[in-house]
ZALUMLUM-143236 format. One record per residue (C-alpha): residue number from 1; residue in one letter; chain; x, y, z. Coordinates in steps of 0.25 Angstrom, whole numbers, m for minus. Last residue first. Layout:
BEGIN
+-----+--------+--------+-------+-------+-------+
: num : residu : chaine :     u :     v :     w :
+-----+--------+--------+-------+-------+-------+
: NUM :      A :      A :     X :     Y :     Z :
...
+-----+--------+--------+-------+-------+-------+
***
This chain:
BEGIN
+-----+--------+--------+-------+-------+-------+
: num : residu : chaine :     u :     v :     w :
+-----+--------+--------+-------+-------+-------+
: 350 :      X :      A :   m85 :  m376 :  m556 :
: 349 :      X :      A :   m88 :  m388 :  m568 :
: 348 :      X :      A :   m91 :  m380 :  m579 :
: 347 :      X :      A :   m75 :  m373 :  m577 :
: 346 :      X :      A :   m70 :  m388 :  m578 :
: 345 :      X :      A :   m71 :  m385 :  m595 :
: 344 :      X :      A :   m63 :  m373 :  m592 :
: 343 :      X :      A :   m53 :  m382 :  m585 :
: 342 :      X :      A :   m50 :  m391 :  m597 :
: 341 :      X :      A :   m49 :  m379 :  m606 :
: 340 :      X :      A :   m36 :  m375 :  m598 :
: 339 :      X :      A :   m36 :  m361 :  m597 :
: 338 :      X :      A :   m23 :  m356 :  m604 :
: 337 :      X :      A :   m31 :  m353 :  m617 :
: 336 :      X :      A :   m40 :  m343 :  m607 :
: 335 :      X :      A :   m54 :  m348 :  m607 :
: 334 :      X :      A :   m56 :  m347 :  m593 :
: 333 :      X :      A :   m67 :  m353 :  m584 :
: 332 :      X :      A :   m58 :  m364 :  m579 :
: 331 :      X :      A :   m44 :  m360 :  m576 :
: 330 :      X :      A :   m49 :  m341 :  m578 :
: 329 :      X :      A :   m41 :  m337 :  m589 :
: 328 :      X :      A :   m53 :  m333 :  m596 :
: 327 :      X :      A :   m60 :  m327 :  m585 :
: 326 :      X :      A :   m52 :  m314 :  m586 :
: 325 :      X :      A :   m58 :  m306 :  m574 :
: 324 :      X :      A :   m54 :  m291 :  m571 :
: 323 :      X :      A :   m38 :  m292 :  m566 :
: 322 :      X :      A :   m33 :  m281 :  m574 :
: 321 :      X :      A :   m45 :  m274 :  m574 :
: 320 :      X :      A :   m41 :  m269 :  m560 :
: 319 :      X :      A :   m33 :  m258 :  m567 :
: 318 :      X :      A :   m44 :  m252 :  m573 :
: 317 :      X :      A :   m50 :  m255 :  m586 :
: 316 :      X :      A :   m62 :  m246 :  m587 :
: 315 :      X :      A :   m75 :  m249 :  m598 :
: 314 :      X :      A :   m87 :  m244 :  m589 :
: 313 :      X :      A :   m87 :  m259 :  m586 :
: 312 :      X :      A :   m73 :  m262 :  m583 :
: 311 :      X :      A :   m74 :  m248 :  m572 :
: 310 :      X :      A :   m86 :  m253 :  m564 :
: 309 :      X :      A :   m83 :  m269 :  m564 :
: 308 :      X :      A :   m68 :  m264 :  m558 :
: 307 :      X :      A :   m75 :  m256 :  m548 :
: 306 :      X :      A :   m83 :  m270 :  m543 :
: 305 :      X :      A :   m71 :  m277 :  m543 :
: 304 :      X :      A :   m64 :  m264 :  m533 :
: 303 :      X :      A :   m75 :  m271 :  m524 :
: 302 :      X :      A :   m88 :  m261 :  m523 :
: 301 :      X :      A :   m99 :  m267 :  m509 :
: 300 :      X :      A :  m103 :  m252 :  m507 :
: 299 :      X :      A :  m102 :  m242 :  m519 :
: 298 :      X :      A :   m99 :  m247 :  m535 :
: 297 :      X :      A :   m95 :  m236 :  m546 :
: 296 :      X :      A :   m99 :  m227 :  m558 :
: 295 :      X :      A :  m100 :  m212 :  m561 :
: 294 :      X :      A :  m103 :  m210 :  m574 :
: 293 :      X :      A :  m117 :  m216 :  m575 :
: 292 :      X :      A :  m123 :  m212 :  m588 :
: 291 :      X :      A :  m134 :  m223 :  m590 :
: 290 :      X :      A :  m122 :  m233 :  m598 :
: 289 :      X :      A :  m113 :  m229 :  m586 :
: 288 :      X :      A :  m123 :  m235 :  m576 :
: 287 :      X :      A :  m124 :  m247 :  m585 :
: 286 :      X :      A :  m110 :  m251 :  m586 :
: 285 :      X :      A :  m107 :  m247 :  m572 :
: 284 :      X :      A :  m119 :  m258 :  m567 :
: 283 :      X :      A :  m113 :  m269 :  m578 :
: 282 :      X :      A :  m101 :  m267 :  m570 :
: 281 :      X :      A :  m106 :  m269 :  m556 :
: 280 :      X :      A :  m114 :  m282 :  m561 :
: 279 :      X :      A :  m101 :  m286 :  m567 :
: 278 :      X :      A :   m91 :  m285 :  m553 :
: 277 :      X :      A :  m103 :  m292 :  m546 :
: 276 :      X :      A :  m114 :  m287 :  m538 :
: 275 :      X :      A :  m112 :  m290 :  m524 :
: 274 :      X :      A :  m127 :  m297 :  m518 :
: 273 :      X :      A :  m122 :  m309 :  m510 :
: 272 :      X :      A :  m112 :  m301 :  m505 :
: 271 :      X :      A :  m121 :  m292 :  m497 :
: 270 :      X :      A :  m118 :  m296 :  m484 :
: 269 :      X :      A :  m110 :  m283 :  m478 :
: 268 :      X :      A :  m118 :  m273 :  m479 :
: 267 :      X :      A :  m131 :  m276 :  m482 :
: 266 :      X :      A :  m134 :  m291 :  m481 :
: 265 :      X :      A :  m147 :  m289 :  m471 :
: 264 :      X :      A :  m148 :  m292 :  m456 :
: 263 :      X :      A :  m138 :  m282 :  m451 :
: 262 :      X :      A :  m129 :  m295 :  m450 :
: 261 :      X :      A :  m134 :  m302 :  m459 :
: 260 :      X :      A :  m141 :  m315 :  m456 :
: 259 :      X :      A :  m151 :  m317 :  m468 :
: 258 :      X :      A :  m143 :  m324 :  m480 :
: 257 :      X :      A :  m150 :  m330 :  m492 :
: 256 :      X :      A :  m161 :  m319 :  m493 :
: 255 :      X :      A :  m149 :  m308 :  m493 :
: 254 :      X :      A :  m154 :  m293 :  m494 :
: 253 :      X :      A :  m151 :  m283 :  m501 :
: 252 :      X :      A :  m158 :  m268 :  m497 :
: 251 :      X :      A :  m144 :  m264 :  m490 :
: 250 :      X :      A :  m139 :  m265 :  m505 :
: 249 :      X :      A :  m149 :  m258 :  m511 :
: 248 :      X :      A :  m159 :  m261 :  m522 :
: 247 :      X :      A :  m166 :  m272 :  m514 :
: 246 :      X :      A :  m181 :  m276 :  m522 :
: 245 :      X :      A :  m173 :  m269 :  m536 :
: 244 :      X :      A :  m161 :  m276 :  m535 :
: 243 :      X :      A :  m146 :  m272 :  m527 :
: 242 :      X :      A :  m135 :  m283 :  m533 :
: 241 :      X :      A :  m124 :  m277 :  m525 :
: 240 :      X :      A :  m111 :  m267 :  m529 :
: 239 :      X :      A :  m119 :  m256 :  m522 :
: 238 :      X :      A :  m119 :  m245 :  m535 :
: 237 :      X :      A :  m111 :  m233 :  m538 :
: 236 :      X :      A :  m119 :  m227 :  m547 :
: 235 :      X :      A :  m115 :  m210 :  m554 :
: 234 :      X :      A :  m121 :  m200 :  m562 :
: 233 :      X :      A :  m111 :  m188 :  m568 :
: 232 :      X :      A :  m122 :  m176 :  m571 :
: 231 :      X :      A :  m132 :  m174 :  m578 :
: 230 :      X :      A :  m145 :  m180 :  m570 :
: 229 :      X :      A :  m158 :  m187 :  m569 :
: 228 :      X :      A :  m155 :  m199 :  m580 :
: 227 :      X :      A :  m143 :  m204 :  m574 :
: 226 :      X :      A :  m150 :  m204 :  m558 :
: 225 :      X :      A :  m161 :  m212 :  m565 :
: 224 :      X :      A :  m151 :  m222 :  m571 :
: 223 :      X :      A :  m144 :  m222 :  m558 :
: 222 :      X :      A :  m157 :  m226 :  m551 :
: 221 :      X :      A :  m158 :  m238 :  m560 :
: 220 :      X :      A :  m142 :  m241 :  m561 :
: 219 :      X :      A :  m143 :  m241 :  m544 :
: 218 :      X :      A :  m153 :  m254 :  m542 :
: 217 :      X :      A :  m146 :  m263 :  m551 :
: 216 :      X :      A :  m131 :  m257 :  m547 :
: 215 :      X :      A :  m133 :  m259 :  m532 :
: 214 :      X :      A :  m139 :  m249 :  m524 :
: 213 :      X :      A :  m135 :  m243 :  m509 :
: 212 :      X :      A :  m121 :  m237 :  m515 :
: 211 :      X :      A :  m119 :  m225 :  m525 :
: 210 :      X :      A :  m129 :  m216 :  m535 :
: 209 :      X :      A :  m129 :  m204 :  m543 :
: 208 :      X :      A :  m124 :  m190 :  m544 :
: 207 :      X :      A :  m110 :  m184 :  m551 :
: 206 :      X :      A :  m106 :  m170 :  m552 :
: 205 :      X :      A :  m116 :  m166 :  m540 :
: 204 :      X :      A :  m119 :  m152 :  m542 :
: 203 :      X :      A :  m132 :  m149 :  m535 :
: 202 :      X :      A :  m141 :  m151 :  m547 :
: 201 :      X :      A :  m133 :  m165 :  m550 :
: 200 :      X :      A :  m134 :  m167 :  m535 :
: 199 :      X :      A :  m151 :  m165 :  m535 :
: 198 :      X :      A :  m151 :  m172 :  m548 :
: 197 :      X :      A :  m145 :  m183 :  m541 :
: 196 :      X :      A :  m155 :  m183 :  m531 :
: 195 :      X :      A :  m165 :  m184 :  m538 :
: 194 :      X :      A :  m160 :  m195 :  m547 :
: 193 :      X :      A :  m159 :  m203 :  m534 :
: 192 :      X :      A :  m174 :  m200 :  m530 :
: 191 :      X :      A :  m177 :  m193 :  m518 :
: 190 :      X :      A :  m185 :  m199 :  m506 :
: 189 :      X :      A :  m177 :  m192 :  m495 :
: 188 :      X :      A :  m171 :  m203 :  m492 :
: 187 :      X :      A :  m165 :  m203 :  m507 :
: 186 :      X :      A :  m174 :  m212 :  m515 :
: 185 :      X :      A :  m176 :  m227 :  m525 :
: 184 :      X :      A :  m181 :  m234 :  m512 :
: 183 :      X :      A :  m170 :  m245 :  m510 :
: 182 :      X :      A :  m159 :  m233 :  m507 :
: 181 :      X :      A :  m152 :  m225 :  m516 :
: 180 :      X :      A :  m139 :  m220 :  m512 :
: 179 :      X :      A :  m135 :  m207 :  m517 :
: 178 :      X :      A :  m121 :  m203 :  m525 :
: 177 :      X :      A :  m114 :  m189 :  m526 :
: 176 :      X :      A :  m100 :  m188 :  m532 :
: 175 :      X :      A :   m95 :  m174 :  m531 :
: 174 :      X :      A :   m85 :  m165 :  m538 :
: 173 :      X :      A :   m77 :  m157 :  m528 :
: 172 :      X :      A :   m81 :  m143 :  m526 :
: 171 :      X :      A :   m81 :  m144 :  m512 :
: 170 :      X :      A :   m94 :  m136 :  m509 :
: 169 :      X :      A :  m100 :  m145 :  m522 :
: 168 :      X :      A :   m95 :  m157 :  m511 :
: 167 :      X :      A :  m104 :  m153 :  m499 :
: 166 :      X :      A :  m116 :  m150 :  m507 :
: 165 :      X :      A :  m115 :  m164 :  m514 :
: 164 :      X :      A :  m114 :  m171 :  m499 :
: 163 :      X :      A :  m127 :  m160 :  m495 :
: 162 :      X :      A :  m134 :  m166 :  m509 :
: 161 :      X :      A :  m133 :  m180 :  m505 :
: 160 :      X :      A :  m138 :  m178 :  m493 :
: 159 :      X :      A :  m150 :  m172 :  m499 :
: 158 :      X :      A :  m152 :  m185 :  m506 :
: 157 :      X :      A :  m152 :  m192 :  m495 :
: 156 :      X :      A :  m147 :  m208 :  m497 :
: 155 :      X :      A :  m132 :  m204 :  m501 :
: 154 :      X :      A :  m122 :  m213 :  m504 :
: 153 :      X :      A :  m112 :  m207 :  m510 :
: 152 :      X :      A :  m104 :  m191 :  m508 :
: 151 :      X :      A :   m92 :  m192 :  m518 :
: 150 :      X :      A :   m82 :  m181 :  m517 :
: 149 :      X :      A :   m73 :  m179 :  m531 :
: 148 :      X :      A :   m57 :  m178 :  m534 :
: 147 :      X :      A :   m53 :  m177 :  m518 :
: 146 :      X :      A :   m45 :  m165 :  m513 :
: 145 :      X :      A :   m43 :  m170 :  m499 :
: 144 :      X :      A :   m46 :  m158 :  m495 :
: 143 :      X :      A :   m59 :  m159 :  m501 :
: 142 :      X :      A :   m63 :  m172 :  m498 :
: 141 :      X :      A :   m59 :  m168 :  m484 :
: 140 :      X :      A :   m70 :  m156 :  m485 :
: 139 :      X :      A :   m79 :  m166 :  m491 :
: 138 :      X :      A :   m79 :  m175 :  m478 :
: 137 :      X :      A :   m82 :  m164 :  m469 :
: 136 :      X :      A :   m92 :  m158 :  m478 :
: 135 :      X :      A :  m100 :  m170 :  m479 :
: 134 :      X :      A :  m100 :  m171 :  m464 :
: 133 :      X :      A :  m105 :  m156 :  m464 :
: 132 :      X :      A :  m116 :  m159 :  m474 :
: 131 :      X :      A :  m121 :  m170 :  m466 :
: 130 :      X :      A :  m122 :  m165 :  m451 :
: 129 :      X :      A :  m128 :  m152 :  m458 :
: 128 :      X :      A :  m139 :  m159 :  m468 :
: 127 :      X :      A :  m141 :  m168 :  m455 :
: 126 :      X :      A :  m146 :  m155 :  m445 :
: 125 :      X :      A :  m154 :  m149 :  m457 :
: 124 :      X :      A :  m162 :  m162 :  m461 :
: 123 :      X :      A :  m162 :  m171 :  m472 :
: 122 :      X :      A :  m157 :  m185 :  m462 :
: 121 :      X :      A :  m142 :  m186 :  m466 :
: 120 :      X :      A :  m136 :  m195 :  m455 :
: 119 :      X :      A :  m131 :  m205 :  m464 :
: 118 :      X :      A :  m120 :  m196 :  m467 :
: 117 :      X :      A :  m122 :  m203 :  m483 :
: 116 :      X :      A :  m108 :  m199 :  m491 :
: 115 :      X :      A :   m96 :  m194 :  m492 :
: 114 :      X :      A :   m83 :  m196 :  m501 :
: 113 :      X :      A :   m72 :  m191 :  m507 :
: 112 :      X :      A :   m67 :  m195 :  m520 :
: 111 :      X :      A :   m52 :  m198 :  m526 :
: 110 :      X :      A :   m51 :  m199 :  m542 :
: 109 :      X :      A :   m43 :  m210 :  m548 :
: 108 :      X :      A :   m27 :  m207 :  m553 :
: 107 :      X :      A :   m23 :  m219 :  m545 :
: 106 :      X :      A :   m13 :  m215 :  m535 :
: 105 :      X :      A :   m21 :  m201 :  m533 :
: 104 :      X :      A :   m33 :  m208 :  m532 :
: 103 :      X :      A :   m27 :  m218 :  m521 :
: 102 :      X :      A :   m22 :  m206 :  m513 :
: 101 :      X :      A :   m34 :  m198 :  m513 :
: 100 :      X :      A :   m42 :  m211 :  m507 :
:  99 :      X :      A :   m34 :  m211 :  m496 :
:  98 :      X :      A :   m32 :  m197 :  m494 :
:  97 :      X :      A :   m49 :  m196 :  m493 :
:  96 :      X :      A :   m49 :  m208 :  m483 :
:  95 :      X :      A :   m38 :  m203 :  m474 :
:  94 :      X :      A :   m45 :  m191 :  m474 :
:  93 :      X :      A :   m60 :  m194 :  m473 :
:  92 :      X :      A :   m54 :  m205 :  m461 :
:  91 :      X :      A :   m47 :  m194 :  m455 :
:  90 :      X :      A :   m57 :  m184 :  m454 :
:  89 :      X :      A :   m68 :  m193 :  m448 :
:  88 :      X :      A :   m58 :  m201 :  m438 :
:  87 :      X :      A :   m65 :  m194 :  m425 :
:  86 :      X :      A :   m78 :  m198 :  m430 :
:  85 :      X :      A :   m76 :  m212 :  m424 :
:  84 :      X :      A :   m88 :  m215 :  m417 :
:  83 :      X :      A :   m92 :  m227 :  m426 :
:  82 :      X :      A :  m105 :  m219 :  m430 :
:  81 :      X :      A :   m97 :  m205 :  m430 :
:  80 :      X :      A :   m88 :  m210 :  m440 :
:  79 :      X :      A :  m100 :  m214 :  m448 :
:  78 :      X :      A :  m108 :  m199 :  m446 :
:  77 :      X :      A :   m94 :  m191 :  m449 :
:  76 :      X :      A :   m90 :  m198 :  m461 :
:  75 :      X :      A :   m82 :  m207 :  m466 :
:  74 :      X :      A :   m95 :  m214 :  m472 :
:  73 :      X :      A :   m89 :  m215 :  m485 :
:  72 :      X :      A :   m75 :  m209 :  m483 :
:  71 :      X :      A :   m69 :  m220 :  m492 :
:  70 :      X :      A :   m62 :  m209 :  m501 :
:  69 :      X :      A :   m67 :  m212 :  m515 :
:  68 :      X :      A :   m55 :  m216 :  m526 :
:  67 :      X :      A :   m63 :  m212 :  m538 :
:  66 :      X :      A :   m60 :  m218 :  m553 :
:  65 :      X :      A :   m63 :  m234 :  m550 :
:  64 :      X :      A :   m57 :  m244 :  m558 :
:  63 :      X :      A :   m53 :  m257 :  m550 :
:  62 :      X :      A :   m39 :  m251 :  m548 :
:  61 :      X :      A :   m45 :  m240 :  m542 :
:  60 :      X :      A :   m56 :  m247 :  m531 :
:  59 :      X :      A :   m42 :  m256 :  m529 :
:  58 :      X :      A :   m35 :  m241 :  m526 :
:  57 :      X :      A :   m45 :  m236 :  m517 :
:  56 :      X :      A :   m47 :  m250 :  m509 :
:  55 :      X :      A :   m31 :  m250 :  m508 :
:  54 :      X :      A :   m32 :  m234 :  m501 :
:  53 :      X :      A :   m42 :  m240 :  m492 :
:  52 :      X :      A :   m36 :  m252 :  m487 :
:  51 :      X :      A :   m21 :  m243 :  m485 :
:  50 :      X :      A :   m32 :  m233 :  m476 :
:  49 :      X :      A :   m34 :  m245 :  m468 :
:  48 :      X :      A :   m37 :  m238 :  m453 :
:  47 :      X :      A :   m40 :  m224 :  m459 :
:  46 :      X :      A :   m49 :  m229 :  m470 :
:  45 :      X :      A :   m53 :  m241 :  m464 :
:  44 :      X :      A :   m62 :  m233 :  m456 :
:  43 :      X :      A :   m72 :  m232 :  m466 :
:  42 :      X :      A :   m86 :  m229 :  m459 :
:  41 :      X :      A :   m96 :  m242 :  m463 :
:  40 :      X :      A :  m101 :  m241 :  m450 :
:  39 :      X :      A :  m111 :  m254 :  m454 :
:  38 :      X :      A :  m100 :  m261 :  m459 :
:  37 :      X :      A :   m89 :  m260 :  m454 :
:  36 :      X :      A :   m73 :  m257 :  m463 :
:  35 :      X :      A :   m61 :  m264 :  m462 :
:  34 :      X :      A :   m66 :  m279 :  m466 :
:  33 :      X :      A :   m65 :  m280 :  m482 :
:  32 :      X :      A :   m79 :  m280 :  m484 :
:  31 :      X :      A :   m80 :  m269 :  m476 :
:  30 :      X :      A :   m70 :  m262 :  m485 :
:  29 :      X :      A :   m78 :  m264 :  m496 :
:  28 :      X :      A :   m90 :  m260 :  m491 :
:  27 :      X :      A :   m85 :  m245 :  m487 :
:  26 :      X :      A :   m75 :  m243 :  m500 :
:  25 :      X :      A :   m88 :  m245 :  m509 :
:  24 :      X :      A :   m85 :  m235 :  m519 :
:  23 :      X :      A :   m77 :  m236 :  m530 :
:  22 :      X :      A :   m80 :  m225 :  m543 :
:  21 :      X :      A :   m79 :  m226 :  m558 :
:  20 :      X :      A :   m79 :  m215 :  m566 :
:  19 :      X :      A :   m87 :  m214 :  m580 :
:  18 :      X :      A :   m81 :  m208 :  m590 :
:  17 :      X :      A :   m75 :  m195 :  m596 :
:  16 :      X :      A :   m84 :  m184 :  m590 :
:  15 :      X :      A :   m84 :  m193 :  m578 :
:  14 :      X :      A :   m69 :  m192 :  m577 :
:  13 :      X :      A :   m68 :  m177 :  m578 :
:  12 :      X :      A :   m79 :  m177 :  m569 :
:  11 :      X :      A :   m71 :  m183 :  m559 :
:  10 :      X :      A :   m58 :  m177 :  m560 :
:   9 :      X :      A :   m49 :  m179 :  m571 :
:   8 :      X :      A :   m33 :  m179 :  m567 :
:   7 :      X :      A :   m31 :  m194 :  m563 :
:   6 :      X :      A :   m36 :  m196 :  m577 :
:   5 :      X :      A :   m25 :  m189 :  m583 :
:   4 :      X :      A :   m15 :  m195 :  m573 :
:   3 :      X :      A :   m21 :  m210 :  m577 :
:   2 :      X :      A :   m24 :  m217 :  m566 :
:   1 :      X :      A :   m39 :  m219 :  m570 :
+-----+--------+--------+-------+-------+-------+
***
């Protein structure tokens, strides 16, 4: 990563080689930090803080991951039509698009599109249309943007899936294609998730698998299935939360120790009490690789720590792991020959 002969491998070069680490999670995090609504979730910080997106790529970099995503998730035409501001369509998918081509291009990491869910796809004539036509729109400045790969994530249809994948094979860009399995195991239309990867394999997805809704406990068993069903590139980018078997998605969480949400459950913007730590998110990267997983990152709720975790566990040293945790110089818990031995006996006492 940086390196100009890396720089030159494109993504199935790289997952040839290795596993490729991936950031996502651009729409939580700038939630969190107060420029982007929940609920909406469109990304207008793009063209009103595009210095805030560009600094979010390069930290997502510097933390490990190889793929600098547009934050176009939910640029799209339905979202911008929501908040009634479908005039800045074009120009957020652009801005958004030269943004992260700029960071790649400084940092040697691939730059990917990105679409996703319409959330208005229903499985009939009229919505395969709407949807295929506002994927096209996004690809096409995909295209001209000249971006390394497209991702298309978060998908609950599996046919919708396969109309994004359509639209990118047109493109001839490499593709990315990631559902998102709710708490009954199936697509809406009561496919399984190794299905439907089979289905993108067959239809020429160069990498299928999972992203977002799940947290790694309840992804790893899906992707294990996914892993065994198909050939090609595999790839889990769990929800950074502690998801279980009775709640295995993040809007499923709830909150016995706190009741008045706003929405009257902890999904979004209340799930703290259930963030995995940078270990858990780790130990999830090491297993998925160990089961063939190649494509590997962390969806809604990622901090650039969670990143790190990804790329020290599948043996990476990024710039970040600079600053990664040195406890034995630490006044009371270190063991470092400058700690004082009188203050690590104190440390029982905190």
């Amino acid at each position: 990563m940086g390196e100009t002969a890396e720089a030159k491998l494109g993504l199935l070069e790289r997952l040839e080689r290795g596993p490729v680490v991936c950031a996502e999670g651009y729409l939580f995090e700038f939630e969190r930090r107060g420029y982007l609504q929940a609920g909406a979730f469109v990304p207008e910080v793009v063209l009103e803080h595009p210095d805030l997106v560009a600094g979010l790529h390069r930290e997502f970099v510097h933390a490990g991951s190889d793929v600098v995503e547009a934050f176009t998730y939910y640029a799209h035409r339905e979202k911008l039509r929501v908040i009634d501001k479908e005039d800045l369509l074009e120009s957020m998918n652009r801005q958004a698009l030269a943004i992260a081509t700029d960071v790649a291009n400084e940092t040697g990491a691939l730059v990917a599109g990105n679409i996703c869910n319409t959330n208005i796809f229903l499985g009939d004539d009229q919505t395969r249309r709407d949807v295929r036509a506002m994927f096209d729109e996004q690809v096409g400045w995909g295209v001209e943007a000249d971006v390394d790969l497209i991702v298309a994530e978060t998908f609950t249809w599996g046919e919708e899936a396969l109309i994004a994948l359509e639209a990118i094979r047109e493109t001839g860009n490499p593709s990315v294609v990631t559902l998102s399995v709710h708490q009954d195991g199936v697509t809406r239309e009561g496919w399984t998730p190794e299905e439907v990867c089979k289905r993108l394999e067959d239809a020429g997805a160069d990498v299928v698998g999972l992203n977002c809704g799940r947290g790694p406990q309840t992804m790893l068993p899906l992707v294990e299935r996914i892993r065994a069903a198909v050939s090609c590139h595999v790839a889990a980018l769990p929800v950074p939360y502690r998801t279980t078997d009775a709640e295995p998605t993040f809007q499923s969480l709830r909150d016995p120790g706190y009741s008045d949400f706003p929405n009257g459950i902890p999904f979004p913007v209340a799930l703290d009490p259930f963030t995995c730590n940078r270990y858990e998110i780790g130990d999830f990267a090491r297993e998925a690789y160990e089961m063939g997983v190649s494509y590997i990152g962390v969806c809604c709720g990622a901090g650039p720590h969670h990143i790190r975790g990804v790329a020290e566990a599948l043996g990476r040293t990024p710039p970040a792991s600079r600053y990664s945790a040195d406890m034995s110089k630490h006044a009371f818990f270190g063991t470092h020959s400058r700690v004082p031995a009188e203050y690590q006996e104190y440390a029982e006492k905190l």
